[in-house]
C-alpha positions in Angstrom: 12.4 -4.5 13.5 9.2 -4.9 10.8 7.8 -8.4 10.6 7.6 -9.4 7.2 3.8 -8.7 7.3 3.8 -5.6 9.2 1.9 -3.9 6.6 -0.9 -6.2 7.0 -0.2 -6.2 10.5 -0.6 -2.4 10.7 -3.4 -1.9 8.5 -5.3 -5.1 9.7 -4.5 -4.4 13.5 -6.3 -0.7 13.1 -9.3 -2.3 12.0 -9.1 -5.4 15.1 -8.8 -7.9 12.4 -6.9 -11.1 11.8 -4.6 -11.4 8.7 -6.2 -14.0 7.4 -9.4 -12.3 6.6 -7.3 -9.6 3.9 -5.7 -12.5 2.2 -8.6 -13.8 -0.4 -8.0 -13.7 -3.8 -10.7 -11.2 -5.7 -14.0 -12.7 -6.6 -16.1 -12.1 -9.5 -18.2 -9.2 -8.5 -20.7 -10.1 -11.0 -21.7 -13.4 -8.9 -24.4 -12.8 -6.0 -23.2 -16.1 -4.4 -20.1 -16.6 -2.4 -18.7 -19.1 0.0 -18.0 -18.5 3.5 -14.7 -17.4 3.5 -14.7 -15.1 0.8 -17.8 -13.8 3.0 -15.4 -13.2 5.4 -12.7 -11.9 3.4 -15.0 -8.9 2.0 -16.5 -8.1 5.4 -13.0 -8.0 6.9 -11.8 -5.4 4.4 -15.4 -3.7 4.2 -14.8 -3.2 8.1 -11.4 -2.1 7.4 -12.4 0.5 4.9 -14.9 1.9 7.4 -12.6 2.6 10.3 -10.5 4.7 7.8 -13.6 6.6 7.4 -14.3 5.0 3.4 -17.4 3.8 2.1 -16.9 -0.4 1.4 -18.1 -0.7 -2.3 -17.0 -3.3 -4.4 -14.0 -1.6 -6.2 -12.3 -0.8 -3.4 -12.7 -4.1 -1.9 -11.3 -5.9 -4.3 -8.3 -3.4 -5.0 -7.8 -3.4 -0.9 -7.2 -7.4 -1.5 -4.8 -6.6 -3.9 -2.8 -4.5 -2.3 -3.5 -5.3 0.7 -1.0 -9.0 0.9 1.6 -10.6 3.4 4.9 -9.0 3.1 3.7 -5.2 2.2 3.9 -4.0 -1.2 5.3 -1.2 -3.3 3.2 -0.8 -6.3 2.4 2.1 -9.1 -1.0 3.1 -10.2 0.0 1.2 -13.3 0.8 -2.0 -11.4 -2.1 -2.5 -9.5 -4.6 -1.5 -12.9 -2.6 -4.5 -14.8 -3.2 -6.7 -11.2 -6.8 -6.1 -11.3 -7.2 -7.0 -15.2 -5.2 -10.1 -14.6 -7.4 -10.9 -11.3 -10.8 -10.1 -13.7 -11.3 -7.0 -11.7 -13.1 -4.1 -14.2 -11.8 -0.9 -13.4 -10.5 2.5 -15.1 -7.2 3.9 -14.7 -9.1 7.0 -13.2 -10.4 4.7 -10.9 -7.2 3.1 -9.7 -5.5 6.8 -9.3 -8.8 7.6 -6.9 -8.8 4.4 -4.6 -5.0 5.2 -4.3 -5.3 8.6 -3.7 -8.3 7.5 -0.5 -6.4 5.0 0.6 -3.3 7.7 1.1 -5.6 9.9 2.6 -7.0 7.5 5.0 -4.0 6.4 6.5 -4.1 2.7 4.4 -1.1 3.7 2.3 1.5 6.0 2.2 2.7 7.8 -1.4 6.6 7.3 -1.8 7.7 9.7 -4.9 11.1 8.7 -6.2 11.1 11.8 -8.9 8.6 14.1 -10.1 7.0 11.4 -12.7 6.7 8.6 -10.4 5.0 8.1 -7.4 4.5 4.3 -5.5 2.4 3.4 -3.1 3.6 1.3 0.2 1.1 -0.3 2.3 4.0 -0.3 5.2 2.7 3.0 6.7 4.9 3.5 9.9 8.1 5.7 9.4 10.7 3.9 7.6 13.2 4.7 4.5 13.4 2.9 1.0 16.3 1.9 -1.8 15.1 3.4 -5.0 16.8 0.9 -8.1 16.9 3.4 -11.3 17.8 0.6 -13.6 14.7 -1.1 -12.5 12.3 1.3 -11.4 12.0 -1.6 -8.1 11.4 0.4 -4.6 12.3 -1.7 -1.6 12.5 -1.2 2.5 15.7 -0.2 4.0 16.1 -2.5 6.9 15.1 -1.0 10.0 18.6 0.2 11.8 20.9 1.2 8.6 19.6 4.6 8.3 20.8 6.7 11.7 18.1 9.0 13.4 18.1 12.3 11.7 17.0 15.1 13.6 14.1 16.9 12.2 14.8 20.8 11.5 12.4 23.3 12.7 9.7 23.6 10.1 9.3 27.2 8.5 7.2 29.7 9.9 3.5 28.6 9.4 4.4 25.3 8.4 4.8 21.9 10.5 7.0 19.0 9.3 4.6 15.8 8.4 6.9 13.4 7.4 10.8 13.1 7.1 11.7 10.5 4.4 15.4 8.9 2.8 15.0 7.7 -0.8 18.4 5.8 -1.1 18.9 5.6 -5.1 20.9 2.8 -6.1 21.8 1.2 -9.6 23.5 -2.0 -9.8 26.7 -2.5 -10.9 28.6 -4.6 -13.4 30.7 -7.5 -12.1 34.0 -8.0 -13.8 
């Protein structure tokens, strides 16, 4: 069974680092001076970034603290753009789609698409299934067990099988 952190845990443990190093709040990227744990916070992630093969700059360190908290997340494009305007973090909506989109690549995040107009991204990236909520657009983690084992079919000629995924959609219903 997943730890409540085993996103961090699996993300943070690739790199060899400690949670506590991915769990600063942004900075102001504008200020040349910083204390010695938000020293430690940026090098943490900047060393992260670099064992999934992507370059450390500012932007994507501060959008890897966002995302990157105890628990795991499931968050849109569009949710982490308003989290870094509320945080003071200056960044396009291009630029938010991008650093998702490098992060999936990498291995940092995996892209759960719940219909063909929306896409979230989890940062819990071993194999595991999610409860889609249409009447609130929420994604959450099927506890580990519910879902039996399904058996992979073969792939189609030329093709392999990358990932086998359950989207449980669920909508609440009305007590009486």
């Amino acid at each position: 069974m997943r730890t409540q952190s085993s996103s961090l845990a699996t993300a943070a443990g690739a790199a060899g680092l400690q949670d506590t190093a991915l769990h600063k709040a942004p900075q102001d990227t504008s200020q040349e001076t910083y204390q010695e744990a938000d020293l430690a916070a940026e090098f943490g992630l900047a060393a992260l970034l670099r064992r999934h093969g992507l370059r450390p700059t500012r932007q994507r360190i501060a959008l890897a603290n966002l995302l990157f908290q105890p628990g795991g997340r499931h968050l849109s494009a569009e949710v982490l753009h308003d989290d870094a305007k509320q945080a003071g973090i200056q960044v396009s909506q291009a630029t938010i789609y991008n650093t998702l989109n490098q992060f999936t690549e990498a291995g940092l995040l995996r892209e759960v698409v719940v219909d063909p107009t929306r896409a979230y991204f989890d940062t819990t990236t071993t194999p595991h299934h999610h409860y889609f909520f249409e009447d609130s657009g929420h994604l959450e983690d099927v506890p580990d067990g519910l879902i039996p084992h399904i058996p992979t079919p073969p792939a189609p000629e030329g093709c392999k099988v990358t990932q086998v995924e359950v989207v449980v959609r669920v909508r609440r219903v009305e007590e009486r």
